[in-house]
C-alpha positions in Angstrom: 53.2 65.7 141.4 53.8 69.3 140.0 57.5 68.4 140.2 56.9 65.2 137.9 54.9 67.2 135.5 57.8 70.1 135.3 60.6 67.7 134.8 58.3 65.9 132.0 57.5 69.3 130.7 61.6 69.9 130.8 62.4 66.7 129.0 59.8 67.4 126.0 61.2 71.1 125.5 64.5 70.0 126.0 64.0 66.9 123.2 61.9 69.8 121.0 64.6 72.3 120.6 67.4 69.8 120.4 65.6 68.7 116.7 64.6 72.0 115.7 68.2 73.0 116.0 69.3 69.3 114.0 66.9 70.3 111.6 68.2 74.1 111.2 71.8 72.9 110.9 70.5 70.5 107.8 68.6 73.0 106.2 71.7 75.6 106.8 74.0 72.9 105.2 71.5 72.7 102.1 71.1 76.8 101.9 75.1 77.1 101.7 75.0 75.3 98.7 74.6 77.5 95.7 74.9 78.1 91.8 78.2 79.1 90.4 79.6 78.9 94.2 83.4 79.3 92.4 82.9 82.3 90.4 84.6 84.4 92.3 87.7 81.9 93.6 88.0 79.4 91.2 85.6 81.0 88.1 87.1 77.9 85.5 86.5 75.3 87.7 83.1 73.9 86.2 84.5 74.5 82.8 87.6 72.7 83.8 85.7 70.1 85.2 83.5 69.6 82.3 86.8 69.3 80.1 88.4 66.8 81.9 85.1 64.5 81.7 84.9 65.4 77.9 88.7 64.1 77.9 88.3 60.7 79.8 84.5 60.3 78.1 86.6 60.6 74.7 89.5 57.9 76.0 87.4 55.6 78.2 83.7 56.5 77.4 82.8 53.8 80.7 83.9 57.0 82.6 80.8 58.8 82.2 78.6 55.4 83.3 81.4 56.0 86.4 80.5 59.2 87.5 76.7 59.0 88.4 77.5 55.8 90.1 80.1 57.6 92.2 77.7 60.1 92.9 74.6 57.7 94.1 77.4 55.4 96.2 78.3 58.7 98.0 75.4 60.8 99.0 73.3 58.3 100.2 75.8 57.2 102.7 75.6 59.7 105.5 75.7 62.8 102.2 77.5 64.2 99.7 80.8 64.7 101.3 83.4 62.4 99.0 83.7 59.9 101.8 83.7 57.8 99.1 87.1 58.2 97.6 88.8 57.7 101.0 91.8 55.0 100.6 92.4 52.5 103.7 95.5 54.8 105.6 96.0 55.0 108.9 93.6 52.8 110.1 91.0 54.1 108.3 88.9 51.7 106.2 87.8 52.8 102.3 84.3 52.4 101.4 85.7 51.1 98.7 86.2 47.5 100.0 82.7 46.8 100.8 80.6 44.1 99.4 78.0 47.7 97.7 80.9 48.8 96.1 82.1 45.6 93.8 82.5 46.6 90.5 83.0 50.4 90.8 85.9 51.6 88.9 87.7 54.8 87.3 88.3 55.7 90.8 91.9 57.2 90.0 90.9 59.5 87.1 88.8 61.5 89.8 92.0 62.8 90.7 92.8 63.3 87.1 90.0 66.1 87.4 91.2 67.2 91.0 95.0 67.6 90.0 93.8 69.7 87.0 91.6 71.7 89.3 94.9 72.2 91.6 96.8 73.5 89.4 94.3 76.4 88.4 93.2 76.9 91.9 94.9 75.3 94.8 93.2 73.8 98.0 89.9 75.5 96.6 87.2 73.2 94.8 86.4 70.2 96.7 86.3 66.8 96.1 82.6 66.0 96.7 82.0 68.7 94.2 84.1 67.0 91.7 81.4 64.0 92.0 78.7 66.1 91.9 80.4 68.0 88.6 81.4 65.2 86.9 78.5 63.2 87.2 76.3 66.2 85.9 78.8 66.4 82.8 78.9 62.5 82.5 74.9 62.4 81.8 75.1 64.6 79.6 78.1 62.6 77.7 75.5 59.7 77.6 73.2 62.2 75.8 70.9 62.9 79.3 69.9 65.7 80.6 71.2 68.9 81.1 71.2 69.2 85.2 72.3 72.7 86.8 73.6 71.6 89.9 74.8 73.7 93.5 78.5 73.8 94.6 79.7 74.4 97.9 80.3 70.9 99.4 83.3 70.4 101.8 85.2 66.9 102.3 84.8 64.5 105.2 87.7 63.3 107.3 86.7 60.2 108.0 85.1 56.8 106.0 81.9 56.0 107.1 82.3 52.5 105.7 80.4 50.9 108.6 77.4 52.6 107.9 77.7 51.3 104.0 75.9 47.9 103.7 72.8 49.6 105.2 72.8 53.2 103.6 73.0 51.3 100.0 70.3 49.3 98.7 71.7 45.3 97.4 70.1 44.4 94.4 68.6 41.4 96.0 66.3 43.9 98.8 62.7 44.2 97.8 61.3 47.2 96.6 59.9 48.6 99.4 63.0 48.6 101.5 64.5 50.5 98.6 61.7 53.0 98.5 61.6 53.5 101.7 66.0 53.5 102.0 65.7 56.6 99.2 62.5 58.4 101.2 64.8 58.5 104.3 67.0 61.1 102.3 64.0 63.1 100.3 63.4 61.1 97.3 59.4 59.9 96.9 58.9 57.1 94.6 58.4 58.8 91.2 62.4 60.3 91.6 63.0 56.5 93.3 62.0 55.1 89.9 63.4 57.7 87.6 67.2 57.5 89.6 66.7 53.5 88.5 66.7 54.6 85.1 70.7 55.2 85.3 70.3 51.4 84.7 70.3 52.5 81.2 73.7 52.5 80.9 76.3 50.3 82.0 77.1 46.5 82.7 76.3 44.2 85.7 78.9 41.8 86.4 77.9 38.2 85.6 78.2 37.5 90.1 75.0 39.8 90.1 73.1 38.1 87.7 73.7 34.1 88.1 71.2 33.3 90.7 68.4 34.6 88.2 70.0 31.7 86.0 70.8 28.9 88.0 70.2 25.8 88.5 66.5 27.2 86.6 66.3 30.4 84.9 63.8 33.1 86.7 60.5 32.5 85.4 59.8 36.8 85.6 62.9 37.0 83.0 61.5 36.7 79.3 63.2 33.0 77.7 65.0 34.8 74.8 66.8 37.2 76.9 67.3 34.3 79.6 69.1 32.3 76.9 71.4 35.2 75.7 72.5 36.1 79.3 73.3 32.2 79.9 75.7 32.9 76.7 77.3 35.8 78.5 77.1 34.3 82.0 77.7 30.8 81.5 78.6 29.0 84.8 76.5 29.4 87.9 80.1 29.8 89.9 81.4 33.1 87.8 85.0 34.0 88.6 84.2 37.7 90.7 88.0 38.9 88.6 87.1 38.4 85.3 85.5 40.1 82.9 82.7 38.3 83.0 79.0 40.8 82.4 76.0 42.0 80.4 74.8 45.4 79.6 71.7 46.5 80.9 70.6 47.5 78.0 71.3 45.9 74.7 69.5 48.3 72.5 71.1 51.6 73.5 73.7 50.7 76.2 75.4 53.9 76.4 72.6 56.4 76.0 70.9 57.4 79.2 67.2 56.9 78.1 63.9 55.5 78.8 64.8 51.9 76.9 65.3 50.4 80.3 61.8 51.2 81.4 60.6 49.2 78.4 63.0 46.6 78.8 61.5 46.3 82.3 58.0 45.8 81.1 59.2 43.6 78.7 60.8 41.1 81.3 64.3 42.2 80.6 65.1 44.0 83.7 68.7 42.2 84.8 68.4 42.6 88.5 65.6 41.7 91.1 65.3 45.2 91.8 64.5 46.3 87.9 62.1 43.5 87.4 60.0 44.6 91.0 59.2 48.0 89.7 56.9 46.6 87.1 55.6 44.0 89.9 54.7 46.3 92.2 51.7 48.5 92.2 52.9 51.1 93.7 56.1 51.5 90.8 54.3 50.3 88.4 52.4 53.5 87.3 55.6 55.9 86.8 57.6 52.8 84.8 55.1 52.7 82.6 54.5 56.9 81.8 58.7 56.7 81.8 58.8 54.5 78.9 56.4 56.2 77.0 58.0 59.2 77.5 61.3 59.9 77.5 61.1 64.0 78.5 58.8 62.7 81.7 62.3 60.1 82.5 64.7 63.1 82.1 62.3 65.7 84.1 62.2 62.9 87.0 65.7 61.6 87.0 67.0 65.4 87.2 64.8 66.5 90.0 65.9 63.3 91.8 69.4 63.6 91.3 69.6 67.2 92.4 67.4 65.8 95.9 70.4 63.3 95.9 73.1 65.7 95.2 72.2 67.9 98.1 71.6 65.2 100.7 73.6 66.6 104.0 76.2 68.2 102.4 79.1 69.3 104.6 79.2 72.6 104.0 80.8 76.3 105.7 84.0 75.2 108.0 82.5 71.5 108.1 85.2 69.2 106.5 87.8 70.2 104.9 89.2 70.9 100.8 91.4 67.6 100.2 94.4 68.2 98.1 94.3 64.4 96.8 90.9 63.0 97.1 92.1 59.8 97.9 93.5 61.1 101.3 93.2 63.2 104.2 95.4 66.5 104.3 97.5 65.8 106.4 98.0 61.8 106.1 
């Protein structure tokens, strides 16, 4: 009997200091992250970074709309490590060619940043901090907030495309899987609701939207707005290739603001997911404060994004500093 109650007594220590020591090496990975983490070996990076977004912004202003998406897509599946950019080579699959991904694009003017950043500092700034940079420097091109942002990250190795389909919320899931997908990585509900607000900007393709259309329109979606997406959407079969969508928000559709907040409570919300957070009770409170007030949105959204910008970072001699982003050294 005393034997029993030792080996028991083994088994719960053992299991106790195996998380303590899971949770030290997260919380290690988090505290390596820091402000200004190139001053001393790259001290133009940020400002080269921020040019480069400035550049594409001015030449293809969707860019900006690109770069917090690539940033969401990425940390929330398995962290903030630029897993995300990984090709298909050498048996490897790309995150890219999943079913969450459809739509993404600007993919190859991320190495329009990175090759910039090589030629002022070579093997140095990594590509997960390029997502993290550029989609800090892209809300502020669609007149958000200012949001200072740690550096540090390393790159992953390896596509954790398997993992995808369940790390990323579908805009069909209800809302409480989707709170409770972003509380697995930190974020409560108020930052759930204010990282919704990048619906802002940006389109949704017309494959996204049809089954709130046909064969009978959605009776949550407000008629007038029903009819004009039937005018941008206007089969129930949409070809998934052609250019074929509707902005999230007609009224200011590249400003990040609270206008999508309204638009919610006003029954314009284009996905199920937008239209639940006015539904549901728990939501309900913060989407209606956000839309009366835009400095609440932007204090929300940049406490949330920083939560998601440091979500298990790779960090120390984790990973590795990719030369192209689209591939591992080496390959």
């Amino acid at each position: 009997m005393a034997s029993y109650k030792y080996k028991q007594h083994s088994l719960v220590l053992s299991f106790m200091i195996t998380l303590f020591l899971l949770l030290l090496q997260f919380q290690v990975g988090i505290s390596e992250l820091q402000q200004n983490y190139y001053s001393q070996s790259c001290p133009k990076a940020e400002e080269i970074i921020k040019q480069e977004v400035t550049n594409l912004y001015e030449e293809h202003g969707n860019t900006a709309v690109s770069w917090i998406r690539n940033l969401f897509h990425d940390c929330i599946v398995e962290g903030c490590d630029a897993s995300l950019l990984l090709e298909a080579a050498d048996g490897m699959e790309s995150e890219k060619a999943s079913d969450r991904s459809f739509g993404m694009r600007n993919f190859k003017y991320v190495n329009t940043i990175k090759q910039a950043l090589e030629k002022e500092c070579p093997l140095t700034v990594s590509c997960a901090d390029v997502i993290t940079l550029s989609a800090r420097d892209g809300i502020v091109m669609l007149g958000g907030p200012r949001i200072e942002m740690k550096t540090g990250r390393r790159d992953s190795k390896e596509s954790h495309v398997r993992v995808v389909d369940e790390s990323i919320p579908n805009h069909n899931d209800s809302i409480s899987l989707v709170l409770s997908r972003f509380q697995s990585i930190g974020i409560d509900v108020e930052g759930t609701v204010a990282l919704l607000g990048a619906h802002s900007v940006g389109r949704v393709h017309c494959v996204n939207l049809v089954h709130r259309l046909y064969p009978t329109v959605d009776p949550t979606l407000d008629p007038d707005h029903a009819a004009y997406l039937k005018v941008r959407c206007p089969t129930p079969i949409p070809d998934p290739k052609a250019l074929q969508y509707s902005r999230f928000d007609r009224e200011t559709p590249m400003i990040l603001d609270n206008m999508y907040y309204k638009n919610v409570l006003n029954h314009k919300g284009l996905l199920i997911i937008d239209q639940q957070l006015s539904s549901d009770p728990e939501t309900l409170p913060f989407v209606e404060k956000m839309a009366s007030d835009n400095g609440y949105f932007y204090e929300q959204f940049s406490r949330a994004a920083i939560l998601l910008s440091e979500n298990n970072p790779l960090t120390g001699d984790q990973g590795e500093i990719r030369k192209d982003c689209r591939y591992v050294n080496g390959s």
